[in-house]
VOPAGU-2260 file (C-alpha; in pm, 1 decimal, decimal comma):
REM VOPAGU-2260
SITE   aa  ch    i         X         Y         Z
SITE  UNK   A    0  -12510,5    8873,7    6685,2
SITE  UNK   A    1  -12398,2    9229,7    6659,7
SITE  UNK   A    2  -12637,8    9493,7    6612,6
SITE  UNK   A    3  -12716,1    9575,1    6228,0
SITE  UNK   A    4  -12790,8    9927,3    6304,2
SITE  UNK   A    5  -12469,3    9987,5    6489,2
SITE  UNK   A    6  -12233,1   10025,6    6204,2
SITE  UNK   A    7  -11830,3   10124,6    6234,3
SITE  UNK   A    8  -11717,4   10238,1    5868,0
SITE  UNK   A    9  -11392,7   10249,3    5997,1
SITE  UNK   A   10  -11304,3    9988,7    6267,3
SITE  UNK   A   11  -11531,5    9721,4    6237,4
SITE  UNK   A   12  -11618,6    9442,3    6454,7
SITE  UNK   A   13  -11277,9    9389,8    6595,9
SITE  UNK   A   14  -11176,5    9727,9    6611,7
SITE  UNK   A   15  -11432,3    9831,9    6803,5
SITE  UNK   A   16  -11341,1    9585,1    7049,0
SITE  UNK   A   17  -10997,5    9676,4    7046,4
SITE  UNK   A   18  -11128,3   10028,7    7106,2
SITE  UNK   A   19  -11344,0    9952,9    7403,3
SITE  UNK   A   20  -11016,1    9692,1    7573,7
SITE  UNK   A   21  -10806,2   10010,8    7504,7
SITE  UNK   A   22  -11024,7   10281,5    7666,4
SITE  UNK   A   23  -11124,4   10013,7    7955,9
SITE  UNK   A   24  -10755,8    9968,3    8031,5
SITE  UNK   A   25  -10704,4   10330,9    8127,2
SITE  UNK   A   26  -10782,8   10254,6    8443,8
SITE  UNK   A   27  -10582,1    9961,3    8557,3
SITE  UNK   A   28  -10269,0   10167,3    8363,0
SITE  UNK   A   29  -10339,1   10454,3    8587,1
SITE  UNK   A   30  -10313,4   10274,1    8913,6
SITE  UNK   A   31  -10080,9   10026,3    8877,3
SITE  UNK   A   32   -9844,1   10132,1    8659,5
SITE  UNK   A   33   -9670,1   10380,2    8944,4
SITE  UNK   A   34   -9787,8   10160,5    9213,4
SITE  UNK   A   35   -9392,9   10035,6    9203,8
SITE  UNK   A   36   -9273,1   10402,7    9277,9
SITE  UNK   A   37   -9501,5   10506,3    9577,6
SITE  UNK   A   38   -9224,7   10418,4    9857,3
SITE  UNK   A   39   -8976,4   10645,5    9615,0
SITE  UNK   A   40   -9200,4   10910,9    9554,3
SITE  UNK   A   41   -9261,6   11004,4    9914,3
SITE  UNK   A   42   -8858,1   11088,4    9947,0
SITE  UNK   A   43   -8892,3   11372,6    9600,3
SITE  UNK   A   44   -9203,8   11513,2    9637,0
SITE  UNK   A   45   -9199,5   11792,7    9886,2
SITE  UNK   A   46   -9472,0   11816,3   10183,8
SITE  UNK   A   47   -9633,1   11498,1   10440,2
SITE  UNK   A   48   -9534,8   11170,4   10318,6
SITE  UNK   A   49   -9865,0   11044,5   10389,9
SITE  UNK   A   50  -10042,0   11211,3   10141,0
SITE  UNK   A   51   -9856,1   11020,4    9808,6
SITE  UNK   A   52  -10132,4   10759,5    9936,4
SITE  UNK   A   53  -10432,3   10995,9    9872,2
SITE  UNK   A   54  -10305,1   11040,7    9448,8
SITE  UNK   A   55  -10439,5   10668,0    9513,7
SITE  UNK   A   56  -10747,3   10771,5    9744,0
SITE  UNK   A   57  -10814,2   11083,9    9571,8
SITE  UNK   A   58  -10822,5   10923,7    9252,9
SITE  UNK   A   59  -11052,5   10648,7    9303,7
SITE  UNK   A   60  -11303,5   10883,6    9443,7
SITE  UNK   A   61  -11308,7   11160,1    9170,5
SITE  UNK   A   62  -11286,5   10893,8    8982,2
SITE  UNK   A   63  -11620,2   10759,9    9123,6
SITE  UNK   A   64  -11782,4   11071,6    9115,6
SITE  UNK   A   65  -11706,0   11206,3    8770,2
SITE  UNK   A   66  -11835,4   10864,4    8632,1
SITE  UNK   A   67  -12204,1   10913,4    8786,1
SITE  UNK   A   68  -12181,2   11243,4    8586,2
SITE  UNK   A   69  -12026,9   11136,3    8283,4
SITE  UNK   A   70  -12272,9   10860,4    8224,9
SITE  UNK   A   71  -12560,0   11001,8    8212,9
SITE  UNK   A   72  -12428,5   11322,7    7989,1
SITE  UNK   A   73  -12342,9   11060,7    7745,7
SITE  UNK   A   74  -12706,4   10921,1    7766,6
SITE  UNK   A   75  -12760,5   11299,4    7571,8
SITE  UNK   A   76  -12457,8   11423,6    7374,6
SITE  UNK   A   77  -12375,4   11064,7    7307,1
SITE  UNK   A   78  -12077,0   10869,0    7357,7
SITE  UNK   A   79  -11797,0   10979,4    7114,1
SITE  UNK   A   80  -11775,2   11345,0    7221,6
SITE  UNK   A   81  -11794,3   11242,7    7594,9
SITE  UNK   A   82  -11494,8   10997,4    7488,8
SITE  UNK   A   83  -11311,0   11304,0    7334,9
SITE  UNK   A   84  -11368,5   11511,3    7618,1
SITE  UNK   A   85  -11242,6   11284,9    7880,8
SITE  UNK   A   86  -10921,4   11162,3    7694,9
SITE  UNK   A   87  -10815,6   11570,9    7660,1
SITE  UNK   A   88  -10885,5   11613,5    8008,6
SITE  UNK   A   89  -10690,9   11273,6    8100,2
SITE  UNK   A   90  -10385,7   11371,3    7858,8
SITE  UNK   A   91  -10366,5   11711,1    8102,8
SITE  UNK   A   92  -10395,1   11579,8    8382,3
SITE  UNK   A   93  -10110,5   11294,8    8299,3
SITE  UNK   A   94   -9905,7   11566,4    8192,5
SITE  UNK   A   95   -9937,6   11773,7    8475,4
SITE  UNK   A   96   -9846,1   11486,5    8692,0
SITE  UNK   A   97   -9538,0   11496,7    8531,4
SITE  UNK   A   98   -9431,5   11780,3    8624,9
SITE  UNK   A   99   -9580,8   11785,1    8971,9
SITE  UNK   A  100   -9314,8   11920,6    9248,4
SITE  UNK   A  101   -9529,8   11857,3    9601,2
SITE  UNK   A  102   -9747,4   11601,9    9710,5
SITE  UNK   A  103  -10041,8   11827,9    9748,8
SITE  UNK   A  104   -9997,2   11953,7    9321,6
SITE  UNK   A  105   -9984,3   11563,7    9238,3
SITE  UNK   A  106  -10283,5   11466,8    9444,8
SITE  UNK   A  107  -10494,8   11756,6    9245,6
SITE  UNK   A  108  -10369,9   11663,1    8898,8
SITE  UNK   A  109  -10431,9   11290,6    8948,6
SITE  UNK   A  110  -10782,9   11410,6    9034,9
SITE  UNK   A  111  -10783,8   11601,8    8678,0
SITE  UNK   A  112  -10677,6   11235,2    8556,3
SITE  UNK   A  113  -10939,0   11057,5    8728,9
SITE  UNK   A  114  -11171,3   11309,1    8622,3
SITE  UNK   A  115  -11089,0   11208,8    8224,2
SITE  UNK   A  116  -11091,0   10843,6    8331,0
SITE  UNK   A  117  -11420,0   10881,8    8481,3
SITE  UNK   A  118  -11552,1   10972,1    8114,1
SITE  UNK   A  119  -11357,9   10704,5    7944,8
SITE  UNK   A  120  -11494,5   10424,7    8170,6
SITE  UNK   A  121  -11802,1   10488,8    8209,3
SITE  UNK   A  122  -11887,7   10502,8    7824,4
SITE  UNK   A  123  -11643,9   10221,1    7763,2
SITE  UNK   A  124  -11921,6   10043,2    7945,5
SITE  UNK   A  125  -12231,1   10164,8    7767,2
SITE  UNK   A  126  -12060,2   10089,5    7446,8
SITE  UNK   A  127  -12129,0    9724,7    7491,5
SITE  UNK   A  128  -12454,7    9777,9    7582,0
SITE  UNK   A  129  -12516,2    9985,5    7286,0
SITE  UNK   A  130  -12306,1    9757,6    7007,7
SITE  UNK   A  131  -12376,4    9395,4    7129,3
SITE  UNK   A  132  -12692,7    9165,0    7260,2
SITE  UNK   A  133  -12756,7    8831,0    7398,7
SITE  UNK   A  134  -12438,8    8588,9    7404,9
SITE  UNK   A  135  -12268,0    8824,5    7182,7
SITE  UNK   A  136  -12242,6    9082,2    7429,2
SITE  UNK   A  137  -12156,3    8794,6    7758,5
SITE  UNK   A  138  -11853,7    8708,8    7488,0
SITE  UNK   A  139  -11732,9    9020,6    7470,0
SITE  UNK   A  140  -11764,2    9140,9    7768,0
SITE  UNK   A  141  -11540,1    8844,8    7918,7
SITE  UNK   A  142  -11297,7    8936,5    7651,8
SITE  UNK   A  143  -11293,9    9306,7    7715,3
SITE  UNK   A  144  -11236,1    9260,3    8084,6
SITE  UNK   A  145  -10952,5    8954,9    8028,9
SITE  UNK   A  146  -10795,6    9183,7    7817,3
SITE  UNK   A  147  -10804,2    9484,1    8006,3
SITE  UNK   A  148  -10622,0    9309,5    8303,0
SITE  UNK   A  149  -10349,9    9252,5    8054,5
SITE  UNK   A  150  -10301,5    9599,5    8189,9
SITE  UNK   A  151  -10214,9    9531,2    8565,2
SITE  UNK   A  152  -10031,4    9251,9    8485,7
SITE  UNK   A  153   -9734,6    9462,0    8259,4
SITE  UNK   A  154   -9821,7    9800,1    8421,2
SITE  UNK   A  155   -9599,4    9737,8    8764,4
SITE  UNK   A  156   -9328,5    9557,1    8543,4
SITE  UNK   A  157   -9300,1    9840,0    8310,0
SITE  UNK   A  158   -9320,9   10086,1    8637,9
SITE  UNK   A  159   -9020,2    9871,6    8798,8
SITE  UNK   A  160   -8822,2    9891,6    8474,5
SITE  UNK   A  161   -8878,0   10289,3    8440,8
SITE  UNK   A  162   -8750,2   10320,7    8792,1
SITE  UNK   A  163   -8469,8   10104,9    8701,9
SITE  UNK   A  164   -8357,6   10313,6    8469,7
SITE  UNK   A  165   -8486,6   10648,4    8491,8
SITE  UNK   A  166   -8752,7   10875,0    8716,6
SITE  UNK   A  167   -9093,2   10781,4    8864,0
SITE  UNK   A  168   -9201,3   11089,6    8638,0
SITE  UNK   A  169   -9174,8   10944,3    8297,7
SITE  UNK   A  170   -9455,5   10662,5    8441,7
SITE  UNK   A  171   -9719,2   10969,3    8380,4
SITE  UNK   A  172   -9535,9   11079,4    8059,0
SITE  UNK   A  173   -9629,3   10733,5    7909,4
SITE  UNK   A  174  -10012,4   10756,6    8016,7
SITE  UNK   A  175  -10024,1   11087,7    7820,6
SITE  UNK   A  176   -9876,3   10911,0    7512,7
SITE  UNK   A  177  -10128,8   10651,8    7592,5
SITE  UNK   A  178  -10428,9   10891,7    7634,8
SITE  UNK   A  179  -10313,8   11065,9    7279,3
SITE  UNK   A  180  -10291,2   10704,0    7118,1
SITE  UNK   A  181  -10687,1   10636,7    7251,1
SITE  UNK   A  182  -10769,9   10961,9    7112,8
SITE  UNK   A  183  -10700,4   10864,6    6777,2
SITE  UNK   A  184  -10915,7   10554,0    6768,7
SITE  UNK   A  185  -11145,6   10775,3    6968,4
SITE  UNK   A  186  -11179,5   10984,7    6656,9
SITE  UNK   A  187  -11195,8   10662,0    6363,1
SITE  UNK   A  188  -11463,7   10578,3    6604,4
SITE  UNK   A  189  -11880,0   10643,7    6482,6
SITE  UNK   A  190  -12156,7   10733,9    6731,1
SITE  UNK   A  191  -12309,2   10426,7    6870,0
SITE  UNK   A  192  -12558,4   10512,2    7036,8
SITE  UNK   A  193  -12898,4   10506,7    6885,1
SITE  UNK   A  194  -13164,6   10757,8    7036,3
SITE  UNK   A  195  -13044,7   11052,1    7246,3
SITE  UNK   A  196  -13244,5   11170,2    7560,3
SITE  UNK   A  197  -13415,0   11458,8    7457,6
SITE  UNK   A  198  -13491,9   11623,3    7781,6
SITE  UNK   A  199  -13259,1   11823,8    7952,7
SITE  UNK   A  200  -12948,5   11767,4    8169,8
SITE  UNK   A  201  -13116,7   11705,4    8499,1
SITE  UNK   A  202  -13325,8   11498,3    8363,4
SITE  UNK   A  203  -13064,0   11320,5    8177,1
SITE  UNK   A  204  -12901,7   11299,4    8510,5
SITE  UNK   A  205  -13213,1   11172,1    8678,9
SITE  UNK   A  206  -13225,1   10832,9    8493,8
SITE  UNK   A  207  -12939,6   10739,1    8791,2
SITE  UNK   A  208  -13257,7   10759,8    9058,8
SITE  UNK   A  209  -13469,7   10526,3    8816,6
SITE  UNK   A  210  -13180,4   10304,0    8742,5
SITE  UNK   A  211  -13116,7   10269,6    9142,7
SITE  UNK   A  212  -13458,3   10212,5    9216,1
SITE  UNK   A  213  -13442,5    9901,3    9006,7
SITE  UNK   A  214  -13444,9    9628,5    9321,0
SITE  UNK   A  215  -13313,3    9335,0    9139,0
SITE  UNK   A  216  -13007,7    9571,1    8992,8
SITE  UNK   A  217  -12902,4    9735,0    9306,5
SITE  UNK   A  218  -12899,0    9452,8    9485,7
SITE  UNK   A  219  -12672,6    9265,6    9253,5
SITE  UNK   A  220  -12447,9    9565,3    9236,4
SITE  UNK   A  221  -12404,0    9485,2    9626,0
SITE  UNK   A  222  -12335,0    9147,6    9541,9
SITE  UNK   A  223  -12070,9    9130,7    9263,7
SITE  UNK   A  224  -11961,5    9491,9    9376,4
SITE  UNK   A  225  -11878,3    9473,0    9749,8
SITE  UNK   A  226  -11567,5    9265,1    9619,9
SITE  UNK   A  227  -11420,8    9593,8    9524,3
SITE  UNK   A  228  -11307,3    9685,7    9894,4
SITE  UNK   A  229  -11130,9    9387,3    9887,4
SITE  UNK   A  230  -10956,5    9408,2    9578,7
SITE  UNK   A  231  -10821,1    9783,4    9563,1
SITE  UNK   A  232  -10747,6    9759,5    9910,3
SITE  UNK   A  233  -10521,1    9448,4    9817,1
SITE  UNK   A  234  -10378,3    9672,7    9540,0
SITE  UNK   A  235  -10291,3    9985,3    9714,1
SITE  UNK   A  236  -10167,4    9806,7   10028,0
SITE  UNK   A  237   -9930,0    9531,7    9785,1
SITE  UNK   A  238   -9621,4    9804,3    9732,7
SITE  UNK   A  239   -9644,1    9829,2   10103,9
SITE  UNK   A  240   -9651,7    9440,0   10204,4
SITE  UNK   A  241   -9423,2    9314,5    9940,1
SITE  UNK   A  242   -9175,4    9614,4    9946,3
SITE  UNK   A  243   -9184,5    9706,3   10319,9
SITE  UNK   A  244   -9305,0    9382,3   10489,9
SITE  UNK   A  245   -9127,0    9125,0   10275,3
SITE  UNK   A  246   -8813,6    9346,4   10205,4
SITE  UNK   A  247   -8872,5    9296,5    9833,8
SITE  UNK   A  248   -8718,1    9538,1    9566,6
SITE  UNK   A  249   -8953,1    9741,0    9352,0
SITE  UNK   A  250   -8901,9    9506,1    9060,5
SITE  UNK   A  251   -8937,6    9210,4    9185,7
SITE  UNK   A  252   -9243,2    9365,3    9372,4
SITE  UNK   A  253   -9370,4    9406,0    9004,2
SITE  UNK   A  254   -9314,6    9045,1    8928,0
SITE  UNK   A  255   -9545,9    8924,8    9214,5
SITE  UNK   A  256   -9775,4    9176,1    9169,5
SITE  UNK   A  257   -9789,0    9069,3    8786,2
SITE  UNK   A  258   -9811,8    8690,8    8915,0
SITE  UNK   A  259  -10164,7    8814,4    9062,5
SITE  UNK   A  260  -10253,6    8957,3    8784,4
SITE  UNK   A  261  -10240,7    8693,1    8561,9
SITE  UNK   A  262  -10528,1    8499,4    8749,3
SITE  UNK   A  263  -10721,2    8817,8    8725,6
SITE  UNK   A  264  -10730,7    8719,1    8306,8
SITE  UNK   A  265  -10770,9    8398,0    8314,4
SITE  UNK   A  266  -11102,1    8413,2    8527,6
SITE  UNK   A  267  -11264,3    8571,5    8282,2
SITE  UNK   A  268  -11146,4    8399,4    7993,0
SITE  UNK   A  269  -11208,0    8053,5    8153,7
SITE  UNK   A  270  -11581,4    8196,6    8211,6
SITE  UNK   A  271  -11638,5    8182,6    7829,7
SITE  UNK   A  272  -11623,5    7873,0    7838,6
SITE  UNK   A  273  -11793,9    7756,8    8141,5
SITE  UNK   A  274  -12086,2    7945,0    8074,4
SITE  UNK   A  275  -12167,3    7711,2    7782,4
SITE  UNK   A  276  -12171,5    7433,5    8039,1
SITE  UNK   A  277  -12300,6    7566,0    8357,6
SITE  UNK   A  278  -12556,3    7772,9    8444,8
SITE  UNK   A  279  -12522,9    8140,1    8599,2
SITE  UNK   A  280  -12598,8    8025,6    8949,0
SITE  UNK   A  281  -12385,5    7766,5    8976,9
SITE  UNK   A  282  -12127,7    7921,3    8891,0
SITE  UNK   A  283  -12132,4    8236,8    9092,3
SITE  UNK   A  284  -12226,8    7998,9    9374,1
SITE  UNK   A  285  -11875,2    7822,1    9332,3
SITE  UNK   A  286  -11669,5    8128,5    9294,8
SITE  UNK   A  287  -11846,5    8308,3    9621,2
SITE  UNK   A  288  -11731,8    8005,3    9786,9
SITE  UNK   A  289  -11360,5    7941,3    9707,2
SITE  UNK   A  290  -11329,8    8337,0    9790,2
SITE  UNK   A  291  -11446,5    8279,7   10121,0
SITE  UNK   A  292  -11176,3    7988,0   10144,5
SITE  UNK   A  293  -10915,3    8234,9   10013,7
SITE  UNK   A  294  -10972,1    8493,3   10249,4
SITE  UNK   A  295  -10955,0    8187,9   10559,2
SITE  UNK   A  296  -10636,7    8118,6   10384,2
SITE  UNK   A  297  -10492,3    8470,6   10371,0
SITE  UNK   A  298  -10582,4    8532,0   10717,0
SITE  UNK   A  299  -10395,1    8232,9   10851,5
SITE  UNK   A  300  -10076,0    8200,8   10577,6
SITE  UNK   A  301  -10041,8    8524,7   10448,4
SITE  UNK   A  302   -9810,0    8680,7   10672,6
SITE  UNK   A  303   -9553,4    8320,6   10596,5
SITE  UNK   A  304   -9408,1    8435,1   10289,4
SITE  UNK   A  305   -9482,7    8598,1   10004,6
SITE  UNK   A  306   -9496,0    8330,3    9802,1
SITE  UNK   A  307   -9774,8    8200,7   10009,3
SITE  UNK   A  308   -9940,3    8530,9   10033,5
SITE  UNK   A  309   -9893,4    8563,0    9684,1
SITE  UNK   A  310  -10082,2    8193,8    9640,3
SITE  UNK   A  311  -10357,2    8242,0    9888,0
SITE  UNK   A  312  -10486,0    8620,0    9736,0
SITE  UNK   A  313  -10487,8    8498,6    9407,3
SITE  UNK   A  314  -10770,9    8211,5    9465,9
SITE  UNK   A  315  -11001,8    8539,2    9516,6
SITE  UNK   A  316  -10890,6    8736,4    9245,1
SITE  UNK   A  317  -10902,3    8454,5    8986,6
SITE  UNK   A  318  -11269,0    8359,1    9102,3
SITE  UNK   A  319  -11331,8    8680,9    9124,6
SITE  UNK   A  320  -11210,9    8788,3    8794,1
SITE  UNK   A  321  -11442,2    8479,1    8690,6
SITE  UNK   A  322  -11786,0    8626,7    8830,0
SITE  UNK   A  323  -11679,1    9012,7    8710,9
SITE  UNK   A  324  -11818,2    8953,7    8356,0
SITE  UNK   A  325  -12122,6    8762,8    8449,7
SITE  UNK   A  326  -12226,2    9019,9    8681,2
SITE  UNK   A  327  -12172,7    9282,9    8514,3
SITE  UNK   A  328  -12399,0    9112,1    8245,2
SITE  UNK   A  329  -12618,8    9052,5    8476,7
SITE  UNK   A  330  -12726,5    9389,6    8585,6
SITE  UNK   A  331  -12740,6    9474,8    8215,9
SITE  UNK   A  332  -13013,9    9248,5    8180,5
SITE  UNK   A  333  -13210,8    9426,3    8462,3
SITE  UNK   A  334  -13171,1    9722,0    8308,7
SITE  UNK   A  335  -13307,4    9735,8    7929,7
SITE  UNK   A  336  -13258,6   10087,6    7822,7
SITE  UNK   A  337  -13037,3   10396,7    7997,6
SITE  UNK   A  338  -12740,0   10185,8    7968,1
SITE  UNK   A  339  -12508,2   10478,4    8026,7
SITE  UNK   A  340  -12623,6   10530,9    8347,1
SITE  UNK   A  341  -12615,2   10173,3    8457,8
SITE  UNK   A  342  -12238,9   10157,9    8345,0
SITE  UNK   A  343  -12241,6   10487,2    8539,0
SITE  UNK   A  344  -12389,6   10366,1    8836,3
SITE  UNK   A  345  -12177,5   10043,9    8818,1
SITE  UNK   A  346  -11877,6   10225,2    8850,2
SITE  UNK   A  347  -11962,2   10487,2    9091,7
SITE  UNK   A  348  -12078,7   10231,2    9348,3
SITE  UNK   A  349  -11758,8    9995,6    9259,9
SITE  UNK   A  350  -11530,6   10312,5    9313,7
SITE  UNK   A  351  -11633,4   10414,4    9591,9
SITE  UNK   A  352  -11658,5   10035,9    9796,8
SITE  UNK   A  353  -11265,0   10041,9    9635,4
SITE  UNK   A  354  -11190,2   10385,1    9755,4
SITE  UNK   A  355  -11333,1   10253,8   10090,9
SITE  UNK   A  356  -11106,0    9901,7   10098,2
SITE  UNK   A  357  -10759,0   10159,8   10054,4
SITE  UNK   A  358  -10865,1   10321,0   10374,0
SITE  UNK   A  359  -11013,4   10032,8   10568,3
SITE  UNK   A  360  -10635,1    9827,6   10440,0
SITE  UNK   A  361  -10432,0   10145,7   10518,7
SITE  UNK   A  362  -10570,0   10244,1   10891,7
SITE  UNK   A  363  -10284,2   10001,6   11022,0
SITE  UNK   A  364   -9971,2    9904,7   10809,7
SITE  UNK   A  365   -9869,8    9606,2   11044,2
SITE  UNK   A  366  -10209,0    9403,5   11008,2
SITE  UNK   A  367  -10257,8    9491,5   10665,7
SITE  UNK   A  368  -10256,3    9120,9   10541,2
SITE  UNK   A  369  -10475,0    9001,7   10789,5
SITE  UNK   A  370  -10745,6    9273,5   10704,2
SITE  UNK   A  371  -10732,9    9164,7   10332,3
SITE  UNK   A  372  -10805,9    8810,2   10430,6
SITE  UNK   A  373  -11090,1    8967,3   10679,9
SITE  UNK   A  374  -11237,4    9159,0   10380,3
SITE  UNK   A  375  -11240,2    8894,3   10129,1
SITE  UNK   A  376  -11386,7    8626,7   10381,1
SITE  UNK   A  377  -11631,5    8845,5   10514,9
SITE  UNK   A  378  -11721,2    9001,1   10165,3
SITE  UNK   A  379  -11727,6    8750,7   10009,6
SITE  UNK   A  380  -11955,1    8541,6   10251,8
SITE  UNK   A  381  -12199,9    8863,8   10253,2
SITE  UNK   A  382  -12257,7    8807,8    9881,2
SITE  UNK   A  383  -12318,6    8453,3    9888,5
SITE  UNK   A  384  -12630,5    8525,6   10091,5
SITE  UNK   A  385  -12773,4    8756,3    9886,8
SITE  UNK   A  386  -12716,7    8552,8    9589,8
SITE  UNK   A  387  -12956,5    8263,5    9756,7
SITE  UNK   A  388  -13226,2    8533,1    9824,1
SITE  UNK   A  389  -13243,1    8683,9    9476,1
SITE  UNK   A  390  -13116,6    8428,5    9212,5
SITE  UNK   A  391  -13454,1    8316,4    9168,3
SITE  UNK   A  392  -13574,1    8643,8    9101,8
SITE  UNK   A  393  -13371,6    8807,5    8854,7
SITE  UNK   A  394  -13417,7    8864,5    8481,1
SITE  UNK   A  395  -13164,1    8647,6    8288,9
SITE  UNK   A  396  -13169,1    8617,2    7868,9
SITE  UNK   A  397  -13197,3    8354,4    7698,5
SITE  UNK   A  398  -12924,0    8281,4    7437,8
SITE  UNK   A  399  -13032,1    8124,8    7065,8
């Protein structure tokens, strides 16, 4: 059940989860929405047409970073003026974007957007932690992160229909009407969390070292984590392989791209479910597995078509969508208190294994499909192991 002491006057129940699926979709929306207009954008933008791939690179890292700051800021200002803070500074820097005339001014502003994301995400997180227990917060968490991926899959279509009709510049236009539309829930929004760290900012910022020193959380960051490398390097290389490889237009680029998507929502929505049948561990047991059979696959078939690249990634991202909830669960249970710098830690660590897969997936454009289907075997096979060595060991709930 929700918490009693965690009241919302003026959302409630359900609008505080619409809150938390809005502010947790900021940052699918601010990758894949443009991901369409990458090939175009190199031809406008003045200076080396290599670096349009670092307002991809660049992001995810400041990204990273500002989220193992955010987090634990939050832990002692608490979460709604961090929220406010971040949205401002993600309105700028979409705005900026907008009006960005060389590759190296767009590269700094989307790190001013990543920077505001960073803040977003990162008490998006906590906000379960702080609002929800027990099977409550397993429910909602599945539902936040279906939901959210609602994002990817209509961000590249509406990207492909923007460029259709109009410039690659309106894209950040809409994600500062976005940001301005979060900031007004942002605002009906109440305080949720409870007691505020009373010490002062380094030591606020020192909960990260006892949060990482937790062995059975740290390790299951590695395991549900390490995925990420596989993932974003998938979705920064994708414009690239369908567009360039395949010879496919940017929309219907969007439409496959979308195609993946969808499996990315019904993982975790299917995961609901299951979990009232099966236990944790056989279930992340299963999904570990087919992923390793997916990456096999993508290795052999992907370079066919794209049809059968499109069929052979998706087995990992629909398992993998499956396991994303339960994990992240799962090192919320480790953790009892400092939740804000677990969600903090979370996503630093995932940013940075992500920022790592675009450069790993980018080193060589002509075996970029085979090095997905490397990283998602290999990855995936990696966290199977260290599932059978702790599974036994870690701290896991139990549900009324």
């Amino acid at each position: 059940m929700q918490k009693e002491n965690i009241k919302q006057k003026y959302l409630g129940e359900k609008g505080l989860i619409f809150l938390i699926v809005l502010l947790t979709a900021v940052i699918p929306l601010s990758i894949d929405i443009y991901l369409p207009a990458l090939p175009s954008m190199t031809e406008v933008l003045k200076g080396p047409k290599h670096l349009v791939d670092y307002t991809l690179i660049g992001f995810f890292i400041s990204f990273g970073v500002s989220t193992l700051i955010w987090g634990p800021i939050s832990e002692k200002y608490g979460r709604k003026p961090i929220l406010i803070i971040g949205d401002i500074i993600f309105i700028i820097g979409s705005f900026l974007c907008s009006k960005s005339e060389s590759t190296y001014s767009i590269v700094v502003y989307r790190v001013c957007q990543a920077i505001g994301c960073g803040a977003i995400f990162s008490v998006a997180g906590a906000m379960v932690k702080d609002c929800f227990d027990g099977k409550k917060r397993e429910v909602v968490m599945s539902l936040v992160q279906s939901m959210a991926m609602i994002a990817p899959l209509i961000a590249p279509l509406i990207g492909g229909i923007i460029l259709k009709f109009t410039s690659w510049r309106i894209i950040f236009t809409l994600l500062a009407v976005f940001g301005l539309v979060s900031l007004f829930f942002i605002f009906l929004f109440q305080e949720s969390l409870e007691e505020k760290h009373e010490g002062n900012l380094m030591s606020s910022l020192g909960k990260l070292i006892v949060v990482g020193k937790n062995p059975n959380f740290s390790i299951l960051m590695i395991i549900f984590l390490i995925s990420q490398i596989a993932n974003m390097g998938y979705v920064s290389a994708s414009s690239y392989i369908y567009q360039d490889f395949f010879k496919l237009n940017p929309q219907v680029y969007s439409y496959f791209f979308a195609g993946n998507a969808i499996f990315a929502i019904l993982g975790p929505l299917l995961v609901i479910k299951l979990t009232n049948i099966f236990n944790y561990e056989k279930i992340v047991k299963f999904s570990l597995t087919a992923s390793i059979i997916s990456g096999f696959l993508v290795f052999i078939l992907g370079k066919v078509s794209p049809i059968i690249f499109l069929l052979t990634v998706t087995i990992f991202t629909f398992f993998n969508g499956m396991i994303r909830p339960l994990g992240t669960n799962l090192m919320f249970m480790q953790q009892k208190n400092d939740a804000g710098s677990a969600s903090s830690l979370m996503n630093f660590v995932g940013t940075i294994l992500g920022s790592l897969g675009m450069v790993i997936v980018s080193i060589n454009k002509d075996f970029q499909i085979k090095m997905i289907g490397i990283c998602i075997f290999a990855l995936s096979f990696i966290s199977l192991i260290l599932w059978y060595f702790i599974h036994n060991k870690i701290i896991i709930e139990k549900h009324e």
